[in-house]
N, C-alpha and C positions, 0 to 999 in steps of 0.2 A: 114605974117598973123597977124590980130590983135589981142590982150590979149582976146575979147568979141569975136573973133570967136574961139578962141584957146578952150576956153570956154566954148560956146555953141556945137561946137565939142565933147568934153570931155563929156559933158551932154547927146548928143544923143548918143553918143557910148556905155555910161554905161546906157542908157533905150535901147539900143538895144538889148544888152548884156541880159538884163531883162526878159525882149520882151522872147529871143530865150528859155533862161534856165527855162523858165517856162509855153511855152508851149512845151520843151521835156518831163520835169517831169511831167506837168499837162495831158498828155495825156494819157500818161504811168499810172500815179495814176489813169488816169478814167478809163483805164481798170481795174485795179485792186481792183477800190474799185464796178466796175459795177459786176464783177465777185464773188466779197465778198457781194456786196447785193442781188447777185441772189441766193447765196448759201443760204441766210437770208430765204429768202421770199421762194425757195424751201422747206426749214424745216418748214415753217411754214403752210405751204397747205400740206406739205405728213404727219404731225403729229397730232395727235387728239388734243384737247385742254389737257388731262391731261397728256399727254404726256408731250407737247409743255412746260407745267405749267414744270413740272421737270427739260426740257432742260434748260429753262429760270433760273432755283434754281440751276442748276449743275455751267451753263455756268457765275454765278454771282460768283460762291462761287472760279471756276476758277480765274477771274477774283480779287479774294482777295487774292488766293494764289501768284498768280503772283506779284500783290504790294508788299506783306508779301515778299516774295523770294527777291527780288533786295531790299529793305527800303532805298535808296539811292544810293546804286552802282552804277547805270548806269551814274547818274547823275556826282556822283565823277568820273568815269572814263571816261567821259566826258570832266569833268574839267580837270583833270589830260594829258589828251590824245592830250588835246587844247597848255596844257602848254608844252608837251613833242614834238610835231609835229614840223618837221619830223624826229626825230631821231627813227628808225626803233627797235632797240633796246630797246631802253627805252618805245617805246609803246607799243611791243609785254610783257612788263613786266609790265603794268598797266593792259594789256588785260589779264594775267596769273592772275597775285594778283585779279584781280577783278572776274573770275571766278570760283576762290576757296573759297572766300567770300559768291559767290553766291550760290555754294554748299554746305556750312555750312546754311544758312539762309533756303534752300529748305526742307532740314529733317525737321526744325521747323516747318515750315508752316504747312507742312502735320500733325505734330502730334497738331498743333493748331488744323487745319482748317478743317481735315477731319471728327471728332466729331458734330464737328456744321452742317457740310454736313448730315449726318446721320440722322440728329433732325429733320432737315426742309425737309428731304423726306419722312421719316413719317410721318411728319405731313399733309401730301397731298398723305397717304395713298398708298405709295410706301411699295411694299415688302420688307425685308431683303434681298431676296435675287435682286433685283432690284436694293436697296438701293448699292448693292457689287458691280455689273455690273458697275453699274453707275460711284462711285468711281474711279473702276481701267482704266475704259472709259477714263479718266482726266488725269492717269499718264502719254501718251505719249505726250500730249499738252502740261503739266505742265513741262516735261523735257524739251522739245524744246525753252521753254522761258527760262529756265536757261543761256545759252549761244546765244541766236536769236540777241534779243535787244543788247549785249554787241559787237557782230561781225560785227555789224551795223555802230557802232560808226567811225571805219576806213573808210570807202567808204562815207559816210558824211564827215569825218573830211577833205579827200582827194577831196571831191566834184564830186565822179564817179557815180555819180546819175544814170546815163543810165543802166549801169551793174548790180546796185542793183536792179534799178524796172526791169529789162528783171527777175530777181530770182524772187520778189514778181509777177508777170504776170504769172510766169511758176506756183505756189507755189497756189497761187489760182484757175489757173484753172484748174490743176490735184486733189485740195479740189473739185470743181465742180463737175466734170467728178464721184469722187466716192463717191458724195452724192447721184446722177444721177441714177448711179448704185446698190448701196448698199440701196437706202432709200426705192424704188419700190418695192425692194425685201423684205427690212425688215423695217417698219417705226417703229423705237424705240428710244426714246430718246438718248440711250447708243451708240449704233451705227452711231448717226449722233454726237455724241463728239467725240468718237474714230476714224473717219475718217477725221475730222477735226484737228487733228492733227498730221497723218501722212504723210504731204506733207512737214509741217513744220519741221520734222527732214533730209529729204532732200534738205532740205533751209542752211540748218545750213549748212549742210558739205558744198555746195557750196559757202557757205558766207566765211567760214574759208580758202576757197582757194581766195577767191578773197583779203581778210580782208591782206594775207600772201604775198602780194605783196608790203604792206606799213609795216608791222608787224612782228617781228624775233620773233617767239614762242617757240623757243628754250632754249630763257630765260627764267630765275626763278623767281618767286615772290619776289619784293622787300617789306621787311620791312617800309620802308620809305613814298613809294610810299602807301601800306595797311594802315599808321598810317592818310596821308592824306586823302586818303577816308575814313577811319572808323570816320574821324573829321566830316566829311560832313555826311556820315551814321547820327550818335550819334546826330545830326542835323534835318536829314530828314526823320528820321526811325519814330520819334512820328507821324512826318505831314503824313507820308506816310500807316499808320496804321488808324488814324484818314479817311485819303482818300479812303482807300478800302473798310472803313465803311458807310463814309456817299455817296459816288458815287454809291452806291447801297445800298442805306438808302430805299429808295421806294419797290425796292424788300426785302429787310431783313424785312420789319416792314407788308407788307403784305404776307409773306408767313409765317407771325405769327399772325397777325392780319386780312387779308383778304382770299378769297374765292378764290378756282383754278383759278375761270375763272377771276379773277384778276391780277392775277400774270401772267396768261397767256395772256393779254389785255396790262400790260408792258412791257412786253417782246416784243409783236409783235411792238407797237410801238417806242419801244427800237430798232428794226430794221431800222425805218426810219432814228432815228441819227446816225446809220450807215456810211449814206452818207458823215454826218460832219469828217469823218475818210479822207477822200480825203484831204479837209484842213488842218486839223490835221498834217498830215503827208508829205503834201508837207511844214508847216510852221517847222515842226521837221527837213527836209533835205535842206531845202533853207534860212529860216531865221534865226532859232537858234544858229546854230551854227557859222555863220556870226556877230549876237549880242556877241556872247560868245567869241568873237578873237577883236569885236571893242577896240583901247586903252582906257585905262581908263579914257577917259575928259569927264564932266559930259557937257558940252554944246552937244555935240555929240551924246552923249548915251541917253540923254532927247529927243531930234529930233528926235533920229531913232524910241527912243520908242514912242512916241507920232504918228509918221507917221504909226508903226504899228498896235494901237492902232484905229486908223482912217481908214484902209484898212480894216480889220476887222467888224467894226461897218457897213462898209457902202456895206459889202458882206453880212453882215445878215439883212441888209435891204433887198435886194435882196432874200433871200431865203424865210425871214417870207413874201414877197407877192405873190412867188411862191408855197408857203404852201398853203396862202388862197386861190390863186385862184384855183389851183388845188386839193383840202385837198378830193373830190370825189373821183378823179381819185385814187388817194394815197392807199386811202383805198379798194377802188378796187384791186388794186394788192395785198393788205394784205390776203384778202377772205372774202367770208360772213358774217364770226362770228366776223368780227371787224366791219362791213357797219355802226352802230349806233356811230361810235368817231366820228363824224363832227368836234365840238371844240374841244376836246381831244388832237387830230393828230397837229389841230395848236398851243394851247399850248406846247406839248411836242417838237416840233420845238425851242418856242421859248425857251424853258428853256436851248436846245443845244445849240441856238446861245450864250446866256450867258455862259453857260459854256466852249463854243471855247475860249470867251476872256479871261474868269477867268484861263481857264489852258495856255492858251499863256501868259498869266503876267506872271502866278508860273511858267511856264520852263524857260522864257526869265532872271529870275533874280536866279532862283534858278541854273542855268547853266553859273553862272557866280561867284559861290559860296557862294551865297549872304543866308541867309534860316534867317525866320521870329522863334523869340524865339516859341521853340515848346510850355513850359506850356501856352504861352498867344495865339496862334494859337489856340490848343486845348481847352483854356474855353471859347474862343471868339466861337469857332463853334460847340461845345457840348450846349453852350447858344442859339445860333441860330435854331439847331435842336430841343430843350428843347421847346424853343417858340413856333416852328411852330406847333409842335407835339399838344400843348395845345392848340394855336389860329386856327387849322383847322380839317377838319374831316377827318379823314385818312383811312375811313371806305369803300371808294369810288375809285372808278380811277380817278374819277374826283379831290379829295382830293389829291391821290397820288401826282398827278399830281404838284395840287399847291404845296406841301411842297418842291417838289424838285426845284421848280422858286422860290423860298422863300430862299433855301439855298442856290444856283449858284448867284445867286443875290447879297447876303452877301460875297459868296467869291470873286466875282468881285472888289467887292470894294475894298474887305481888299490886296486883292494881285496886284491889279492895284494900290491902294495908296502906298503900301511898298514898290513895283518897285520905283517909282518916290520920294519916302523917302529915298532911299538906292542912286539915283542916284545924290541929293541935296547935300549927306551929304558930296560927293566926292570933295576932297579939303579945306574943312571945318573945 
């Protein structure tokens, strides 16, 4: 056989390869993200608009505690988990140290984040005693992410994709089943958080038996291994605090500045980018962690990133024509009270697709230890936010809207140019 068929062989085998591992995962993600968006769109038709306003303030302010709680663990224990693979030992003690980490960061968060919860449900005219409900509504979600995402990193690291999404398929559609149930009987903001995150703590235990098959947890926390990640924390803790702010800059600046039925109008359209979660997540199981084991030659690491960077772009080609042509339909499934977003629904599209690329540059390089100086991250994008805040109306949805294409924009660049700066300098 010749070197050019050896070759081309070699070529088809690994696009077959391709071929097969992604539409296992990719079907399995469609389930689970069609089940994660119907849970969406259920909450959004069983709850009143000022309801809906609340759920949208609770499920942001989640969403900040969750950054605040990991500030980079995952990430390091990622790195770390990459570096230590397979030695079963050594990663059950990255997965230990980085769990006790993550339960010193949890207590903070809460005594940050739960005060600022409190402000912005008053201010949308939430009872005290609602304001409570509501709260403790979040603490079993909030637990479950403590240890979710770090049990994760095993069955990724090991490439058992199959076994994790059959847990997420299972994990969503028993969230379905007792939204289903629970929402009919009581539509309350509180009660469609708290059932949302009881499917989640039965993810876990099963994550931790599967996780235990590559992972000796019997081991202690090392010192060593906690000083590596806390390098990368002390790193990513700024960017990742900056991140939980401004990824939900649109809701913090209108549930200060704008009207329920605003906050409840981004929320709902905050379910469409939902869907970008399928992406998301098959690029967190399939690609990253693949970039994150390439050897370190920068001719390689340029290519791959550049091809990813391309695959990407020309998938959100695909979606923003599928927005426009469909952007009625769209909103039809949202309900009546959203039927007037025609452009809305398609910009808030496009601002996802940017920000799929912007967060694939920051995991691709930041999962590889790389992290952009925090003080210049930070005035670069506290300056961008500053800007837009001044050059647009933010009084609007329509405003919302732009400010947040204004920002995913800027990070684009700046975390797609540092990726490709960080990979020049290799060798250098």
């Amino acid at each position: 056989m010749s070197t050019q068929q050896l070759y081309l062989n070699g070529k088809t085998s690994r696009l077959k390869h391709w071929v097969r591992v992604i539409s296992l995962a990719g079907s399995a993600q469609l389930i689970v993200q069609a089940t994660s968006f119907a849970c969406g769109i259920l909450v959004i038709r069983m709850l009143s608009t000022q309801e809906y306003a609340l759920y949208t303030i609770a499920n942001a302010v989640l969403g900040t505690m969750a950054v605040l709680n990991d500030g980079g663990v995952t990430t390091g224990a990622m790195s770390e988990g990459a570096k230590s693979w397979p030695d079963k030992g050594r990663l059950g003690s990255v997965l230990n140290t980085s769990l006790l980490l993550r339960k010193k960061f949890a207590i903070a968060s809460l005594i940050v984040v739960l005060p600022i919860l409190f402000y912005m449900l008053r201010s949308h005219d939430a009872s005290w005693m609602l304001c409570c409900l509501i709260s403790l509504s979040l603490i079993p979600a909030f637990l479950a992410t403590i240890s979710g995402s770090l049990l994760e990193i095993v069955p990724k690291l090991s490439q058992e994709i199959a076994p994790l999404q059959k847990l997420q398929v299972q994990n969503n559609v028993g969230r379905l089943a007792l939204l289903c149930v629970c929402l009919f009987a009581m539509p309350w903001a509180f009660i469609a958080i708290l059932v949302s995150g009881i499917p989640q703590i039965w993810m876990n235990f099963k994550l931790r038996l599967l996780a235990s098959r590559h992972a000796d947890f019997s081991t202690k926390a090392d010192k060593q291994i906690k000083a590596s990640i806390l390098k990368i924390v002390y790193r990513i803790m700024p960017a990742s605090i900056y991140y939980c702010l401004s990824g939900q800059i649109t809701i913090w600046l209108s549930s200060v500045y704008g009207s329920t039925s605003v906050v409840a109008q981004l929320g709902a359209l905050g379910r469409i980018a939902m869907l970008f979660n399928l992406f998301s997540v098959l690029f967190g199981a399939l690609i990253m962690p693949r970039f994150a084991r390439l050897p370190l030659q920068r001719d390689m690491l340029l290519r791959r990133f550049f091809q990813v960077v391309l695959l990407l772009f020309v998938l959100c080609v695909v979606i923003m024509v599928g927005a426009w042509a469909f952007s009625v339909q769209i909103l039809w499934v949202l309900g009546p009270q959203y039927a007037n977003l025609n452009d809305e629904v398609i910009l808030s599209v496009l601002a996802s697709c940017i920000g799929l690329i912007a967060g694939s540059a920051f995991n691709l390089y930041s999962n590889r230890g790389w992290t952009i100086n925090p003080a210049l991250l930070i005035t670069l994008s506290l300056c961008t936010i500053g800007l837009g805040v001044l050059l647009i109306d933010i009084s609007t949805i329509r405003g919302m809207i732009n400010l947040q294409l204004f920002i995913v924009s800027s990070e684009a660049i700046m975390h797609g140019g540092y990726c490709v700066f960080r990979i020049k300098k290799i060798g250098s």
